[in-house]
C-alpha positions as a printed Julia matrix, in Angstrom:
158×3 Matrix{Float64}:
 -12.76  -23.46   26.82
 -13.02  -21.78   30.12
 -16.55  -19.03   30.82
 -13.51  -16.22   31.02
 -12.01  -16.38   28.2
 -15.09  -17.24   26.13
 -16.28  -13.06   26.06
 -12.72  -11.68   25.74
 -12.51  -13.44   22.25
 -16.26  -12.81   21.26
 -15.22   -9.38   21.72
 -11.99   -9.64   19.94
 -13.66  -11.47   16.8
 -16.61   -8.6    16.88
 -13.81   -5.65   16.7
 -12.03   -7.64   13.76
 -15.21   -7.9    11.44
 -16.12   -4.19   12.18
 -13.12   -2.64   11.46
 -12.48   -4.92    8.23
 -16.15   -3.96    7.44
 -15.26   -0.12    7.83
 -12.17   -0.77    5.59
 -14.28   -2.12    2.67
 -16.94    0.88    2.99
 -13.5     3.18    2.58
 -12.42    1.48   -0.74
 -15.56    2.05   -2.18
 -15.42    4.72   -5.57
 -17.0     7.82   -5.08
 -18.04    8.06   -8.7
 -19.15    4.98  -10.78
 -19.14    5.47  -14.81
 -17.89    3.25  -17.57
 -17.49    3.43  -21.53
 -15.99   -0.09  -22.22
 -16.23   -3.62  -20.98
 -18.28   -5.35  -18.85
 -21.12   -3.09  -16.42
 -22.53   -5.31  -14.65
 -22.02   -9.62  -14.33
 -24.07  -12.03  -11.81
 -22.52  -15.16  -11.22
 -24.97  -17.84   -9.93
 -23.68  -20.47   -7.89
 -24.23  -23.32   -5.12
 -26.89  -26.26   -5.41
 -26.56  -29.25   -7.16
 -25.67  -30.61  -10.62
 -25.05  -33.43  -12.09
 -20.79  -32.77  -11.82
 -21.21  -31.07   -8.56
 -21.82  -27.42   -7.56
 -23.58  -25.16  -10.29
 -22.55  -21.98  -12.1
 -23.62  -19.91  -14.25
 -22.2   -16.38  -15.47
 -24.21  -13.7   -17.3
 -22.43  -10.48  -17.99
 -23.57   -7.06  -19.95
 -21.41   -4.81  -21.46
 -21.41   -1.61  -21.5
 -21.7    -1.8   -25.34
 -24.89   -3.08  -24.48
 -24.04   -6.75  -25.73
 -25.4    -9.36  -23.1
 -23.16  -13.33  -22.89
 -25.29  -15.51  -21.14
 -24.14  -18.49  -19.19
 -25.11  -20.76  -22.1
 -22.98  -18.81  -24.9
 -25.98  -17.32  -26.07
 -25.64  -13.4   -26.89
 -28.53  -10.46  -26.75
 -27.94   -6.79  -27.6
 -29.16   -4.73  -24.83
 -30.67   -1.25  -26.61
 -28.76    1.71  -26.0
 -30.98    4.0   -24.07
 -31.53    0.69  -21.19
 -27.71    0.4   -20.88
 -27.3     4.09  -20.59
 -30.5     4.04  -17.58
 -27.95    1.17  -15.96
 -24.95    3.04  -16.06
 -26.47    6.21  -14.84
 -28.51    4.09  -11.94
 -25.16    3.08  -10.88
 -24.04    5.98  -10.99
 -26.22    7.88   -8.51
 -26.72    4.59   -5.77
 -25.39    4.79   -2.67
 -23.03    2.09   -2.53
 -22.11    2.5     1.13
 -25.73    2.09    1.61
 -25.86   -0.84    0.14
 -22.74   -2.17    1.69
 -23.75   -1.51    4.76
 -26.9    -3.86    5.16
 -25.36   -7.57    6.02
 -26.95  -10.55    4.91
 -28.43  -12.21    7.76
 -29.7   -15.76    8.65
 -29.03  -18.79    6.32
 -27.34  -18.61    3.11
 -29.44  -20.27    0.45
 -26.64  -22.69   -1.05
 -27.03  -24.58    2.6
 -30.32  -26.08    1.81
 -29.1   -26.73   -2.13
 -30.44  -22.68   -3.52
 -28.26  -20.65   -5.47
 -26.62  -17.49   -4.34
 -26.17  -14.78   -6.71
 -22.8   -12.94   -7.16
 -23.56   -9.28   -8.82
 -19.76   -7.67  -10.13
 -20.34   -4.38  -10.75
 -18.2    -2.11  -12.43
 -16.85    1.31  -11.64
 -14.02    3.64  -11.84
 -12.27    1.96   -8.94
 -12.67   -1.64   -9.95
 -15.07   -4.17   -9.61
 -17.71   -3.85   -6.76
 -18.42   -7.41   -5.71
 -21.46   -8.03   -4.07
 -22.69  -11.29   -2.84
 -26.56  -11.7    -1.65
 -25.36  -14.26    1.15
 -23.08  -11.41    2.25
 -24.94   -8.48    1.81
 -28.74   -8.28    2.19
 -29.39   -7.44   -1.49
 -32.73   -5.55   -2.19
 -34.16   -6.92   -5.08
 -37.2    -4.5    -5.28
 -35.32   -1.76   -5.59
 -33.06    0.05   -7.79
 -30.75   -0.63   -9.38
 -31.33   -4.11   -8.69
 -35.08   -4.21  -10.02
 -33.38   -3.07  -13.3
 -30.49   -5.68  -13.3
 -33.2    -8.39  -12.69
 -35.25   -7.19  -15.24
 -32.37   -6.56  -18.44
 -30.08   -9.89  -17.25
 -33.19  -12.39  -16.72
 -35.21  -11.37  -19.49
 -35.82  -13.97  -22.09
 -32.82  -13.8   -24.43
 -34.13  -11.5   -27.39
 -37.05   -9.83  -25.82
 -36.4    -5.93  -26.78
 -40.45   -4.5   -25.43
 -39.71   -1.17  -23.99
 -39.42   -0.51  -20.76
């Protein structure tokens, strides 16, 4: 491909992914809340298993009722689902939209990449840690870490 051409489409493909970018920050809900169904799910998937790819789904209801990957249930006490829900309440989505993942995705060198679907008002908030630079030290991912890898019937407070 001819020098010339080469910038004019750089430039093209840059515009593109900033203004779909700026569409998906505009979709975001303003207000995140939920009685029913499923708060918060993390889908882990990439690497290598014995039939292929891996995946695994765990998902936590806003009952408080936790289905892990394996079939296994948990029942998440009432006052930790309500300090979920009200952490996503108050984040700042758009913040955390707007930090892309960059550098190598961990499902190129056989790693799993986590998938966090997170519900509000609006619908489903997808958000994928090879997409978006997910910080996992603070809230209200700390807390999702914490209630959907904890050993399956471990109820210390906290």
């Amino acid at each position: 491909m001819p020098t010339r051409l080469l910038h004019p489409l750089v430039v093209l493909v840059a515009i593109l992914l900033a203004v779909s970018a700026c569409q998906a920050i505009e979709r975001l809900p303003a207000d995140v809340g939920l009685t029913s169904g499923p708060l918060v799910t993390v889908a882990m998937r990439g690497g290598r298993c014995v039939d292929g790819p891996c995946e695994s789904r765990t998902t936590l209801d806003a009952s408080g009722r936790m289905v892990r990957f394996d079939g296994t249930q948990d029942q998440i006490p009432p006052e930790r689902v309500a300090r979920l829900a009200e952490l996503i309440r108050v984040t700042d989505w758009k913040g955390v939209m707007a930090r892309p993942f960059v550098g190598e995705c961990q499902t190129a060198v056989d790693g799993m990449e986590l998938v966090w679907t997170i519900q509000t008002p609006g619908g489903p908030l997808e958000i994928a840690d090879c997409t978006i630079a997910v910080d996992y030290d603070a809230e209200p991912f700390r807390s999702f870490d914490e209630e959907i890898f904890r050993p399956a019937g471990y109820h210390a407070a906290g």
